[in-house]
N, C-alpha and C positions, 0 to 999 in steps of 0.2 A: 711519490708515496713515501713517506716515513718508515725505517723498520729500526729496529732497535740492535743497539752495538753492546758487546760486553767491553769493560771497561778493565782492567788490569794493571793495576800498581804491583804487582806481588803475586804471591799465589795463598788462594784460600787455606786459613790453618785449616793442617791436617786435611788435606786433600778434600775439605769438602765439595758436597756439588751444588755451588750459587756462584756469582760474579762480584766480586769486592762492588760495581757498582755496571749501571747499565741508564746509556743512553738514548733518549729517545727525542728527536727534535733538540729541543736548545732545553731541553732537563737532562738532568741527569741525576737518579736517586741511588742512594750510598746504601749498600748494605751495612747492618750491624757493625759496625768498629770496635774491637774489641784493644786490649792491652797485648798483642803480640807482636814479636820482634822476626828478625829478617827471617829467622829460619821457619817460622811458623808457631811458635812456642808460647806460651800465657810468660810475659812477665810477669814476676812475683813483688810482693811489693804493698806500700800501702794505697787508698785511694789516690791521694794527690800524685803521686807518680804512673798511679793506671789511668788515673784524667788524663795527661796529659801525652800519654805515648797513643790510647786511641784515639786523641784528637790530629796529633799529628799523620796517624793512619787515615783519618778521615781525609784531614787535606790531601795528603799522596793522591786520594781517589778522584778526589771533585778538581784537584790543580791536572791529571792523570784523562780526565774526560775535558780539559779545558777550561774552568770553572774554579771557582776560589772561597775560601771561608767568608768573601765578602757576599758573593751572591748566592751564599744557603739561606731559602727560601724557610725551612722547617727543620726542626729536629724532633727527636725523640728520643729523650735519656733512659736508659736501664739502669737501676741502681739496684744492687745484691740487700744493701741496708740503706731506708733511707736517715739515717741517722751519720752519714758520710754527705746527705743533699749541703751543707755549708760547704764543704770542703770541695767538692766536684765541682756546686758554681764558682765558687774563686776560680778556680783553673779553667773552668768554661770560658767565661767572662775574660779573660785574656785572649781567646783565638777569635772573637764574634765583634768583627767594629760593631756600632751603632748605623744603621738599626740593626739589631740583633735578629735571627730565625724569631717565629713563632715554634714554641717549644712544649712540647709534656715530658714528665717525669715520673717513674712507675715505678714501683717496686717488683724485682724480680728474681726468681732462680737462675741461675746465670751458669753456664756453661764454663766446665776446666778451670774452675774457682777463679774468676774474672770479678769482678769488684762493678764495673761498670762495663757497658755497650752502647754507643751511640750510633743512631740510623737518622738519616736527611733526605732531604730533596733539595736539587741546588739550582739556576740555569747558567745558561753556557751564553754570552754576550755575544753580542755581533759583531 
């Protein structure tokens, strides 16, 4: 029988209560990735450097359950403006070989002035 694992790179900023991500069978779906550093903290900053520090939170999580930026299945980008969407995919588009996720992008109010968020679903190879 299947049951599902929480997954742990870190600890959720600011104590909250969800699992940076959680496994179940050979998935594993990544909670919201936000731009925060070791301590727990929003780094500050423009897009292009908040692209890139959640994305590498995302990998911690999906390398963290087993699983790599090669086999994310899905994404979904949060974007605070999307008048940053040029900028975010540049730096997207560096961590995603080909084939890349299937992907949306939204616009949204963002938590602790976070610029961007990314959420997935990855699997875990045999």
């Amino acid at each position: 029988m299947l049951s599902k694992e929480a997954i742990l790179s870190g600890k959720a900023p600011l104590g909250l209560p969800f699992s940076p991500g959680v496994k179940f069978g050979q998935l594993v779906f990544i909670s919201g990735q936000g731009p925060i550093d070791a301590s727990g903290k929003v780094v500050r900053g423009d897009v292009r450097a908040q692209t890139r520090l959640t994305l590498e939170n995302f990998r911690k999580v999906a390398e963290a359950a087993g699983s790599s930026m090669r086999n994310t299945l899905q994404t979904t980008v949060y974007l605070k403006d999307l008048n940053d969407y040029p900028v975010m995919n540049e730096v997207y588009s560096t961590f995603f070989p080909e084939p890349r996720p299937a992907r949306a992008t939204v616009q949204a109010e963002l938590l602790f002035g976070m610029k961007v968020e990314i959420q997935g679903t990855a699997f875990i190879p045999e």
